[in-house]
Structures are given as structure tokens and as C-alpha cells.
N, C-alpha and C positions, 0 to 999 in steps of 0.2 A: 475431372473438371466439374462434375455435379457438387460431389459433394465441397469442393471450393465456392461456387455458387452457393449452395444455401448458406456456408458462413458468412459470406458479404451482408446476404439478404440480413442475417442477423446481428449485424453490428451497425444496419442502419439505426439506429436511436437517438431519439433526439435529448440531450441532454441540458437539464434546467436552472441546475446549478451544480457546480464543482463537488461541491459536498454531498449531494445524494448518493444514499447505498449506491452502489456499482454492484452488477450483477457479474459472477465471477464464472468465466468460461474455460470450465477446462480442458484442456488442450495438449496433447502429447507431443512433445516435439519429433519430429519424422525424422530428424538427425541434429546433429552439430553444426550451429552456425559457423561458418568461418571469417565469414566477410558482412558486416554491413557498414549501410551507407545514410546519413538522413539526406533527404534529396528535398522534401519539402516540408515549411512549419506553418501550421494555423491555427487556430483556438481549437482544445480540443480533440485535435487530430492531425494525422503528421504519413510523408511519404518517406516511406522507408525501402532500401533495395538490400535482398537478404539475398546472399551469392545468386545472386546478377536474378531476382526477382523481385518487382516490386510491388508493394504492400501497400493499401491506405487504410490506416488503422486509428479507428477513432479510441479515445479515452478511454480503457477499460476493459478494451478488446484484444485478443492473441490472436499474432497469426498464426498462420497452419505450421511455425517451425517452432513455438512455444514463446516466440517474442513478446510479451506485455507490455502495452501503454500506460503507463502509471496518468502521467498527466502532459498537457499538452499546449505550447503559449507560442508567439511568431517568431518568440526568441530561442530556447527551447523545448526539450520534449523528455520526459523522465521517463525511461525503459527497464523492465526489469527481465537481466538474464540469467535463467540459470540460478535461482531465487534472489539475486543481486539488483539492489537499484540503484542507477548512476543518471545524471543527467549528461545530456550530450547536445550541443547546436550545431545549425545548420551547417553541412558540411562534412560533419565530423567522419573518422571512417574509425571503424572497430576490426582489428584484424585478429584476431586472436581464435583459438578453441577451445570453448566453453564446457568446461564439466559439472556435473554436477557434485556440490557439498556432500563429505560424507555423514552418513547419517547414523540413526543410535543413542544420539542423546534425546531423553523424553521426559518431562515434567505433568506430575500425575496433580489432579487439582480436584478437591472436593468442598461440598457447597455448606456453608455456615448454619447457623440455626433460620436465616431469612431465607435461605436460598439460594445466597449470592455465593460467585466464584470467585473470591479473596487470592493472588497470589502475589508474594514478593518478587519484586526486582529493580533494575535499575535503567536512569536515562540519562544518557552521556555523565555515564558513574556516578551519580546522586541517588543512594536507595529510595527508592518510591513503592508503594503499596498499588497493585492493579485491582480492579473488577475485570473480570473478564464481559467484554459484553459483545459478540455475535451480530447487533443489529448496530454499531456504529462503526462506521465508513471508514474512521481514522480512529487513533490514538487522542485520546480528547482529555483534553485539561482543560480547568479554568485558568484568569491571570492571575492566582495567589499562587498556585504550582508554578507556573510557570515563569515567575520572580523569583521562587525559591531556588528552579533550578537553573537559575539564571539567564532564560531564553529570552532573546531581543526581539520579541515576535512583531512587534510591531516595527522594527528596523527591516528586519531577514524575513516577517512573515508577508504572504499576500493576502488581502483583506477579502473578506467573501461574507455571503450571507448563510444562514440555515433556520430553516422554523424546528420553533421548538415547543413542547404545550404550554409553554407560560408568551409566546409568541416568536419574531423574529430576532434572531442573534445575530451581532456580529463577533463574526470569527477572523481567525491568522491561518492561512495555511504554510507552512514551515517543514522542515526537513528535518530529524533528528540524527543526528552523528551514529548512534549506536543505543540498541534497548537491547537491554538484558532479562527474560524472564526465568528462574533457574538458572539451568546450567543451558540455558538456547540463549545466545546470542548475534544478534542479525544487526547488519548496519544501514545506512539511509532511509531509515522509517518516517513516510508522513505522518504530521498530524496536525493537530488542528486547535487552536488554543481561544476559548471565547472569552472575550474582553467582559466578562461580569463575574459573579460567585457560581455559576453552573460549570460543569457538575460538581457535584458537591466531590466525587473522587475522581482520579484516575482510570478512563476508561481505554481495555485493553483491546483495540478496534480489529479491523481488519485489515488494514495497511500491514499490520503484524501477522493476524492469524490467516491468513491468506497465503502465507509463507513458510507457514509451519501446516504439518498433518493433526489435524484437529479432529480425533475418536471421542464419542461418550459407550461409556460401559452403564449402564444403569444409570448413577446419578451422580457418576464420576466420571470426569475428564482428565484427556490425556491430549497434551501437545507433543510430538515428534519431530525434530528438527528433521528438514528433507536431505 
């Protein structure tokens, strides 16, 4: 019971906008989920009943059975299980037992003459060029990408804000079908598409890398699908 206690005390935070880094908690699942339930939805955060225990788990937060909040509306609530993200409303019941992906495929990434981590792949099958970048939240396009590869972000996306150092931007937050970097393929990836020319590339966030096992060796990086 204690150490349940300090996790609560730690996912009180108060969250400022959608889009900020999210602080990533790692969390072992204790077993297989068999049952859940969503029991209640609010901005943000959501009541969850994991075989017949329930959870208030805000944005960003896991609970002690390795459950993740991806995001969270009164409509509903995007959960990732098992490195899987689906969304689910209120109501919903998930009966199933969750395995985990087998793993083994790894994408080994080394950095250009600037520094940068340059890797090919694809977004709902259109090849795209990624930067890997660590400090952004999501999968981040501008809208000239994101015309190309045909996303209706402003139909399908949610509108949100983010400062940026040239000031405040408006962004789409949206769901992608399937990103492919290498031979790792993952499906229902957020990201986030800002209605001007920034970034000038394809940034490979953490809605992705958050999902994948992310090693540096020196000045080489290696993604491991989990």
C-alpha cells in the first residue's frame, strides 16, 4: 500500500498544455491485465477499473499494472497496452489477455556530419525522412508534410497550442494509422502537425520512441522493438 501511495502522490501534476514533454514512468506490469473497464472520462484523466481495481490516472501516467494514459477528453480516453494504442469510450470493457510483441527487430542509427539522427521510414505508407529528436513530445510535422501525406489534420486533428522559440504555434493533434522506422513498425502513433513551415523536417518524437527500447552506444543509436 505504500509504495501505491507514493505513485498517486506522483502523478498529481498539473498539466498546462497537451502538448508538453510528458514525463515518462516506468512501470512493470505486476501481471496481465484481463479485464478492464472505463468507468469515468475528464480532461486529462480518466477512471479506469483493472480486474475489479480502480485507477484514476491522469495523462501520461501508468498504473501499477503497466496501463498508460496516452490522452484523455469526456468523450474518450487513449490507452496504451502492452505497447498498443487504441482509443476506447466511456463504457467500454476490454476482456482479452494482453501479451506482450515479440521482440528482436533493432534499427541501429548514426549521427551525420551536423550531428543529427537522419533515419528512413514511413507514415501510413508514404516514405518520409525522420530526425530523431528525444525532446519532442510527438511525431511533429509541419502542414507542407502533412498535405503531402495526405492528413486531413484539420478535419481529424484537435487544435492545441505550443511555444516555440520563434513564439506560440498552432498545432493538430491527430492519430497516425501506422509509422514505420526500419524494420519497427508500430500503429496508432500521435502526432502533431503545426499549421506553418516549422519544422522544417520530420520530427521522430516520442509518442514513437517511448514504444521502442532506445540504447546509445557512443554516438550511435539503436531502436529495439519491445
Amino acid at each position: 500500500m505504500q509504495s501505491q501511495h507514493k505513485l498517486f502522490a506522483a502523478m498529481k501534476t498539473t498539466i498546462l498544455f497537451p502538448v508538453l514533454l510528458l514525463v515518462s514512468m516506468q512501470v512493470s506490469p505486476v501481471h496481465a491485465v484481463e479485464r478492464i473497464r472505463v468507468l469515468a472520462l475528464f480532461k486529462d484523466k480518466a477512471i479506469i477499473e483493472l480486474d475489479g481495481e480502480r485507477r484514476l490516472l491522469y495523462a501520461g501516467s501508468t498504473s501499477p499494472e503497466g496501463i498508460t494514459v496516452i490522452a484523455a477528453t469526456s468523450r474518450e480516453v487513449i490507452l496504451e497496452i502492452e505497447g498498443q494504442q487504441k482509443r476506447y469510450s466511456l463504457g467500454s470493457h476490454i476482456g482479452n489477455t494482453y501479451t506482450k510483441p515479440a521482440t528482436g527487430t533493432t534499427v541501429t542509427i548514426g549521427p551525420d556530419g551536423q550531428g543529427m539522427y537522419l533515419v528512413n521510414g514511413s507514415i501510413n505508407g508514404f516514405q518520409v525522412s525522420f530526425v530523431v529528436d528525444t525532446g519532442a513530445t510527438f511525431i511533429s510535422m509541419n502542414r507542407h508534410q502533412a498535405a503531402r501525406l495526405g492528413l486531413r489534420y484539420k478535419l481529424d486533428g484537435r487544435p492545441s497550442f505550443v511555444n516555440t522559440a520563434s513564439g506560440v504555434d498552432k498545432i493538430y493533434l491527430l492519430e497516425l494509422t501506422k509509422v514505420r522506422v526500419g524494420d519497427i513498425a508500430l500503429s496508432n502513433i500521435m502526432a502533431a502537425v503545426h499549421d506553418g513551415d516549422f519544422p522544417a523536417s520530420i520530427l521522430l518524437g516520442n509518442s514513437f520512441l517511448n514504444r521502442v527500447a532506445l540504447q546509445r552506444q557512443g554516438r550511435v543509436l539503436t531502436l529495439e522493438k519491445r
